[in-house]
PyMOL commands that place a pseudoatom at each C-alpha (Angstrom):
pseudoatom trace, name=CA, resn=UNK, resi=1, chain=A, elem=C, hetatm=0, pos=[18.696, -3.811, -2.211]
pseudoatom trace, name=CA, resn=UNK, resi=2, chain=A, elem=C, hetatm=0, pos=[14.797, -4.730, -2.209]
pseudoatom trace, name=CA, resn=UNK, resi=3, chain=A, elem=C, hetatm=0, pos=[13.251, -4.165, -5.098]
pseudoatom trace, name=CA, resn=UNK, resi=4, chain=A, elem=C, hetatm=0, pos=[9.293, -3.848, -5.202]
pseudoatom trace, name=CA, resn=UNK, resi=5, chain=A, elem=C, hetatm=0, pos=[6.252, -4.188, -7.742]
pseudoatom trace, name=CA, resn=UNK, resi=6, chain=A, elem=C, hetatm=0, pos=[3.111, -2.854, -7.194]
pseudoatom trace, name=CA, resn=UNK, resi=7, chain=A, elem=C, hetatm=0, pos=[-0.122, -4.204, -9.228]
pseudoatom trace, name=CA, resn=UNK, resi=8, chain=A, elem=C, hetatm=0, pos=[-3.755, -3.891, -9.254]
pseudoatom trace, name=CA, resn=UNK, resi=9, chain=A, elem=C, hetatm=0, pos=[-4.364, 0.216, -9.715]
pseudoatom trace, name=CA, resn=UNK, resi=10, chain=A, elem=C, hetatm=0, pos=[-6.971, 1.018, -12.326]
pseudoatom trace, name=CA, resn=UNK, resi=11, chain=A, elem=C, hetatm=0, pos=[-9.922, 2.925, -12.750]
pseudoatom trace, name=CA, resn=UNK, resi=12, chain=A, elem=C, hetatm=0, pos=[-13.344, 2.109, -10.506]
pseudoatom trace, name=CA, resn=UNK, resi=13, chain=A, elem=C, hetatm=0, pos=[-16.618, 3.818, -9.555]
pseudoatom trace, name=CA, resn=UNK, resi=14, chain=A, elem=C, hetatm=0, pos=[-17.095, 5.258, -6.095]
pseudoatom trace, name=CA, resn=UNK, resi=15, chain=A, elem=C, hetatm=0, pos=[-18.162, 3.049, -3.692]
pseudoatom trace, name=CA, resn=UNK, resi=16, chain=A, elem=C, hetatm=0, pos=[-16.236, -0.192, -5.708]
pseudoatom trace, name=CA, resn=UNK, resi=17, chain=A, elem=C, hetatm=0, pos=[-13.235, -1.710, -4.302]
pseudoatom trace, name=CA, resn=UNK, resi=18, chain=A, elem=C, hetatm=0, pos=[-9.630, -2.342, -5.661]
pseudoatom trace, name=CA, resn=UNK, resi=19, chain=A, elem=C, hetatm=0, pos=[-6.944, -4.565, -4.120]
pseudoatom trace, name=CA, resn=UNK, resi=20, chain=A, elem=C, hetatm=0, pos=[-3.477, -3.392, -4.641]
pseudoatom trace, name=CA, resn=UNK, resi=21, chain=A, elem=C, hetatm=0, pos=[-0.762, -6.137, -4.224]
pseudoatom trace, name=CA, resn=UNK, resi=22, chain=A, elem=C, hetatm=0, pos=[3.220, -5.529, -4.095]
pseudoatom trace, name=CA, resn=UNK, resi=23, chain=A, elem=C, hetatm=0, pos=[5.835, -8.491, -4.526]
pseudoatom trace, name=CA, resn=UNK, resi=24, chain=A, elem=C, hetatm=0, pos=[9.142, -7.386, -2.545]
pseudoatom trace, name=CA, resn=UNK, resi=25, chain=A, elem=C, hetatm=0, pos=[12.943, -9.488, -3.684]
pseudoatom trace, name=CA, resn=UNK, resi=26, chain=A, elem=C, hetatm=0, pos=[14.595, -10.605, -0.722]
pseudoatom trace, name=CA, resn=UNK, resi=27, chain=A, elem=C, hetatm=0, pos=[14.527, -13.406, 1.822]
pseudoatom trace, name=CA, resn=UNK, resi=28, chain=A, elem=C, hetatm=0, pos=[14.209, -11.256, 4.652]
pseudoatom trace, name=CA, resn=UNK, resi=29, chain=A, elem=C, hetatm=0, pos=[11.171, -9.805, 3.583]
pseudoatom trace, name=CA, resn=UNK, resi=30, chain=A, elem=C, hetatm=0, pos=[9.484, -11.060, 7.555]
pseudoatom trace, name=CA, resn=UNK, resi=31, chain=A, elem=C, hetatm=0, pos=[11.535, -8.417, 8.804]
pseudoatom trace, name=CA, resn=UNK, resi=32, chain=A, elem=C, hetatm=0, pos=[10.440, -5.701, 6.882]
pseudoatom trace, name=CA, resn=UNK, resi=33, chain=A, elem=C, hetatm=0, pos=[7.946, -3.341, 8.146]
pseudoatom trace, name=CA, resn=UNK, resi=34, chain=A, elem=C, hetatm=0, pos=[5.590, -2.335, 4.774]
pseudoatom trace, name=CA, resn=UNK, resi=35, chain=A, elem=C, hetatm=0, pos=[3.691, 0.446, 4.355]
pseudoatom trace, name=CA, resn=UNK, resi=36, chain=A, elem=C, hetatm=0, pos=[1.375, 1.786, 1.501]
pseudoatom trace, name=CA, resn=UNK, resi=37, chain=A, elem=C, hetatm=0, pos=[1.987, 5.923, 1.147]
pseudoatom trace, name=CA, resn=UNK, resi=38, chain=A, elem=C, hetatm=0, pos=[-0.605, 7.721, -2.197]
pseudoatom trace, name=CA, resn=UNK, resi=39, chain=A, elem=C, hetatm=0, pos=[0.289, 11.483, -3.958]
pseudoatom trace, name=CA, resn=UNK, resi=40, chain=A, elem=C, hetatm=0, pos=[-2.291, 13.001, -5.636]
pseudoatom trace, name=CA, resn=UNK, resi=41, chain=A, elem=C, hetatm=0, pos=[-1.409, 15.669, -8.263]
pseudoatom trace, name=CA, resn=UNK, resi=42, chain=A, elem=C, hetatm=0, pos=[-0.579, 19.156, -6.112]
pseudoatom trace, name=CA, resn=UNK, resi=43, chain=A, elem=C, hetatm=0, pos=[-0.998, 16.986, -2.633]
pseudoatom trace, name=CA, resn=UNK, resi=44, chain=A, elem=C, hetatm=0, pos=[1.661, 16.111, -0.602]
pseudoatom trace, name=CA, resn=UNK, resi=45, chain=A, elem=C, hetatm=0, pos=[2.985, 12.525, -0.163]
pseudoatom trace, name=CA, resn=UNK, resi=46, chain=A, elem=C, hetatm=0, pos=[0.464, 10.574, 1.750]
pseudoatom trace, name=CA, resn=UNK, resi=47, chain=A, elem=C, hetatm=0, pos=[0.797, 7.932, 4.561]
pseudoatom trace, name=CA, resn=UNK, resi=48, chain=A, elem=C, hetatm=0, pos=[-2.259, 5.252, 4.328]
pseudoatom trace, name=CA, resn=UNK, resi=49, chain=A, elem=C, hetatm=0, pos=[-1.234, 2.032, 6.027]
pseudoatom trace, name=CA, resn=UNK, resi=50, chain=A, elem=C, hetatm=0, pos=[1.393, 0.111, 7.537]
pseudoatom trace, name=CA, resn=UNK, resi=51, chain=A, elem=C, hetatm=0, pos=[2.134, -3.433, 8.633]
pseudoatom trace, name=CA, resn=UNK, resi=52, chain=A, elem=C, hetatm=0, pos=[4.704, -4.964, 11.236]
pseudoatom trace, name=CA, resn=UNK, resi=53, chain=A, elem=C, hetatm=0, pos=[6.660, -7.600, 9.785]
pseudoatom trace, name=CA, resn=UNK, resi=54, chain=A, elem=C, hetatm=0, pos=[4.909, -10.363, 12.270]
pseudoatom trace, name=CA, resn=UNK, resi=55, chain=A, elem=C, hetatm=0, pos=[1.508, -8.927, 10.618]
pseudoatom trace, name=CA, resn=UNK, resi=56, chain=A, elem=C, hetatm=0, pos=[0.395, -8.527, 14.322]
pseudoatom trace, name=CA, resn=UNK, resi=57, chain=A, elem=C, hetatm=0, pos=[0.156, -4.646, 14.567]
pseudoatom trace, name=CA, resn=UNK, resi=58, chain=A, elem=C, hetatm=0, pos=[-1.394, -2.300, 11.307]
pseudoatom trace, name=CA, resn=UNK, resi=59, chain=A, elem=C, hetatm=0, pos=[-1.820, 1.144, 11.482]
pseudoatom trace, name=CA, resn=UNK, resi=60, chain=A, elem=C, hetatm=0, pos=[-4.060, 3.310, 8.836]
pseudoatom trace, name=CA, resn=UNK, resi=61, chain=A, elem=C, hetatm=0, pos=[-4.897, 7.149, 8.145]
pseudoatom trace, name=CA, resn=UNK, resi=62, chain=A, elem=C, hetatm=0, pos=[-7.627, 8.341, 9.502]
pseudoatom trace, name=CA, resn=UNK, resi=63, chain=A, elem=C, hetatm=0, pos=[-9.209, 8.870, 6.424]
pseudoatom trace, name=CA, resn=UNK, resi=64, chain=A, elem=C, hetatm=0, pos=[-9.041, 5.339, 5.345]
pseudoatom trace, name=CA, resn=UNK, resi=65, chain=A, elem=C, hetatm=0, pos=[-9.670, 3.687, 8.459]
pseudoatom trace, name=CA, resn=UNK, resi=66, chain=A, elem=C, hetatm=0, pos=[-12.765, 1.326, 7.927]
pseudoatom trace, name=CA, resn=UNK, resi=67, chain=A, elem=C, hetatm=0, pos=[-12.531, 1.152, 4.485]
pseudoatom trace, name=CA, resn=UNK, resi=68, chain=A, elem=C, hetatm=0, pos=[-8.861, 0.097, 3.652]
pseudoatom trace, name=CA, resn=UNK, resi=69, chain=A, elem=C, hetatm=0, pos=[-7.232, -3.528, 5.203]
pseudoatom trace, name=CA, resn=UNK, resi=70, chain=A, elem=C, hetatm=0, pos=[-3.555, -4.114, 4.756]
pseudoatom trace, name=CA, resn=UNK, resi=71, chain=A, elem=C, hetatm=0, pos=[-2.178, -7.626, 5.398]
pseudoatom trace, name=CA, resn=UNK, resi=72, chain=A, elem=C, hetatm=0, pos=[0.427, -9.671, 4.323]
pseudoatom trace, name=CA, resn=UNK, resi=73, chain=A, elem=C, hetatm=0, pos=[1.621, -13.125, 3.256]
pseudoatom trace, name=CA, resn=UNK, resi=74, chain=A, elem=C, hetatm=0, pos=[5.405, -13.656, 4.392]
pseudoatom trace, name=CA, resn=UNK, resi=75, chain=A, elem=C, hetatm=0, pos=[4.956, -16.947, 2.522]
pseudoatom trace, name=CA, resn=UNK, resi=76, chain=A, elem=C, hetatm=0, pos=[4.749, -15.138, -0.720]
pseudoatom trace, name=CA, resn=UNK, resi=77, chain=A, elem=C, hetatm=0, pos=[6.356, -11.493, 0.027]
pseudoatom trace, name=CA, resn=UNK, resi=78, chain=A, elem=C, hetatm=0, pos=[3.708, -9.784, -0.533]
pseudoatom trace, name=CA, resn=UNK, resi=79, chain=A, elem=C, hetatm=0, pos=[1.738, -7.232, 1.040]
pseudoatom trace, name=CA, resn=UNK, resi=80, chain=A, elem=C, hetatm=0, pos=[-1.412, -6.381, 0.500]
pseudoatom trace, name=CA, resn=UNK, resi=81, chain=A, elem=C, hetatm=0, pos=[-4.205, -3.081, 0.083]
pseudoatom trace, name=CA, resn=UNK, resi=82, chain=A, elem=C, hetatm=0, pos=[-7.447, -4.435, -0.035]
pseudoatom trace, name=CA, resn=UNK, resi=83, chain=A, elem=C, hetatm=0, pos=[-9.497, -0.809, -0.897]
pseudoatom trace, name=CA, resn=UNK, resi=84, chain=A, elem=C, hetatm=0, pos=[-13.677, -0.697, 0.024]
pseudoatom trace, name=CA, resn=UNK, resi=85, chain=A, elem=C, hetatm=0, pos=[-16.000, 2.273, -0.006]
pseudoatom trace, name=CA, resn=UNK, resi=86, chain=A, elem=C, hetatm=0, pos=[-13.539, 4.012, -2.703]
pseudoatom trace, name=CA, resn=UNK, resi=87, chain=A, elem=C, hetatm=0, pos=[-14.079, 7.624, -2.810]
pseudoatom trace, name=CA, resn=UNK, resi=88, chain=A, elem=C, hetatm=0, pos=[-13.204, 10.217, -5.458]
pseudoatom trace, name=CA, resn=UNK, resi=89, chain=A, elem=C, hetatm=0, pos=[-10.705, 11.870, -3.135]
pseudoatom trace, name=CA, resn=UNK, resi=90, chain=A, elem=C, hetatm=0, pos=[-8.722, 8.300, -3.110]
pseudoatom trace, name=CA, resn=UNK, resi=91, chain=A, elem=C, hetatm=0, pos=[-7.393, 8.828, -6.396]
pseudoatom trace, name=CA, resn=UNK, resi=92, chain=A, elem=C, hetatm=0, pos=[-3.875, 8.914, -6.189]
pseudoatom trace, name=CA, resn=UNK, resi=93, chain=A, elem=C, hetatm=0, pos=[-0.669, 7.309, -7.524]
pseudoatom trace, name=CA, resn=UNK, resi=94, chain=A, elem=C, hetatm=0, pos=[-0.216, 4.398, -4.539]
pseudoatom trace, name=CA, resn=UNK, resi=95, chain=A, elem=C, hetatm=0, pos=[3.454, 3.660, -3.562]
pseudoatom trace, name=CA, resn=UNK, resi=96, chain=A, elem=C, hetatm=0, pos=[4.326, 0.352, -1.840]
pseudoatom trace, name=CA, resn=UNK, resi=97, chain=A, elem=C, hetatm=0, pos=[7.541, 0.706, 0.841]
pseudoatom trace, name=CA, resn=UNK, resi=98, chain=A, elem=C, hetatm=0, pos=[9.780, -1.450, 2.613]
pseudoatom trace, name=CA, resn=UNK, resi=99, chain=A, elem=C, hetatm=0, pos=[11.679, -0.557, 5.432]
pseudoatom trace, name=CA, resn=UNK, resi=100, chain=A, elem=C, hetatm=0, pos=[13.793, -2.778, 6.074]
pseudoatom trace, name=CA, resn=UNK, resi=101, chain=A, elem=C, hetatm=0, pos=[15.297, -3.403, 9.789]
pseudoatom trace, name=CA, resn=UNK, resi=102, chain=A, elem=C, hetatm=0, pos=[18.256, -0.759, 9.738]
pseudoatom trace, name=CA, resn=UNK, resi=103, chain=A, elem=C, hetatm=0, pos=[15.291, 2.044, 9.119]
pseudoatom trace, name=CA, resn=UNK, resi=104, chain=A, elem=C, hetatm=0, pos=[16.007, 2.527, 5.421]
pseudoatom trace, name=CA, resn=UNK, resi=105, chain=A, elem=C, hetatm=0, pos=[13.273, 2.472, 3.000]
pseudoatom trace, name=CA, resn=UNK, resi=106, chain=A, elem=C, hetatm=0, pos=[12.864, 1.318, -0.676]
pseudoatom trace, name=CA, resn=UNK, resi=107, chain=A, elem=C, hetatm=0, pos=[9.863, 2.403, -2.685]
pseudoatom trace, name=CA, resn=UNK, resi=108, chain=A, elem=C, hetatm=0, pos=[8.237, 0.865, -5.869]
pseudoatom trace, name=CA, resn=UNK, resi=109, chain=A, elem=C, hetatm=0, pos=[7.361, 2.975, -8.607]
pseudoatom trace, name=CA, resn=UNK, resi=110, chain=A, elem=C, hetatm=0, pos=[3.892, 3.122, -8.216]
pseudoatom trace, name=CA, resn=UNK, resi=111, chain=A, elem=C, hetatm=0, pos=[0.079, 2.366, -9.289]
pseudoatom trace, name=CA, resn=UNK, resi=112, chain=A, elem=C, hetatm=0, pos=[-2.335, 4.538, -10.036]
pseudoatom trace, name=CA, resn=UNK, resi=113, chain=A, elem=C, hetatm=0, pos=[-5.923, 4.643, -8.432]
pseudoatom trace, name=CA, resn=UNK, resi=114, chain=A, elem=C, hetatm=0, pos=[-8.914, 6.516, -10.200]
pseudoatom trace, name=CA, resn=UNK, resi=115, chain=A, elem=C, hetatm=0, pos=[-11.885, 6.557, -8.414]
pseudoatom trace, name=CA, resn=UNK, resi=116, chain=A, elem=C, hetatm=0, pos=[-14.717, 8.222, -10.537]
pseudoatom trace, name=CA, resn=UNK, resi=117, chain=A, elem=C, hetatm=0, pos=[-17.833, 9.728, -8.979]
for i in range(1, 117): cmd.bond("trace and resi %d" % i, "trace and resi %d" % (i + 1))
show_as sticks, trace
zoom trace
């Protein structure tokens, strides 16, 4: 079981930043490949970002590529979303998840992101 705790959602201007963090339980956490997904209200489930356990290989939607950095401290368990260039159409509820190494994933409940234009 891997429980997870997202923090740092809240309400920002466009063009402002935000920097989502989530703390993950276990002591495997190295192994775990994380991933941020976002919903929007009447949108489909979202991938944004995702992060190899090493931290050596991210991967990010296109439409946040160049804005949004994910990284990671394996030190701390924590990944995190460090948001730039926020845009309107980033508002979302952002969901932290862990898979962990037999390809099953836990989620964390959420923070919500309100970009205003």
């Amino acid at each position: 079981q891997v429980q997870l705790e997202e923090s740092g959602g809240g309400l920002v201007q466009a063009g402002g930043s935000l920097r989502l963090s989530c703390v993950a339980s276990g002591r495997t956490f190295s192994s775990y490949t994380m991933r941020w997904f976002r919903q929007s209200p009447g949108k489909e489930r979202e991938f944004v970002a995702s992060i190899w356990g090493s931290g050596s290989i991210t991967t990010y939607a296109d439409s946040v590529k160049g804005r949004f950095t994910i990284f990671r401290d394996n030190a701390k368990n924590t990944v995190t979303l460090q948001m730039n260039s926020l845009k309107p159409d980033d508002t979302a509820v952002y969901y932290c998840v862990a898979r962990t190494v037999g390809s099953y994933d836990y989620w964390g409940q959420g923070t919500q992101v309100t970009v205003s234009s």
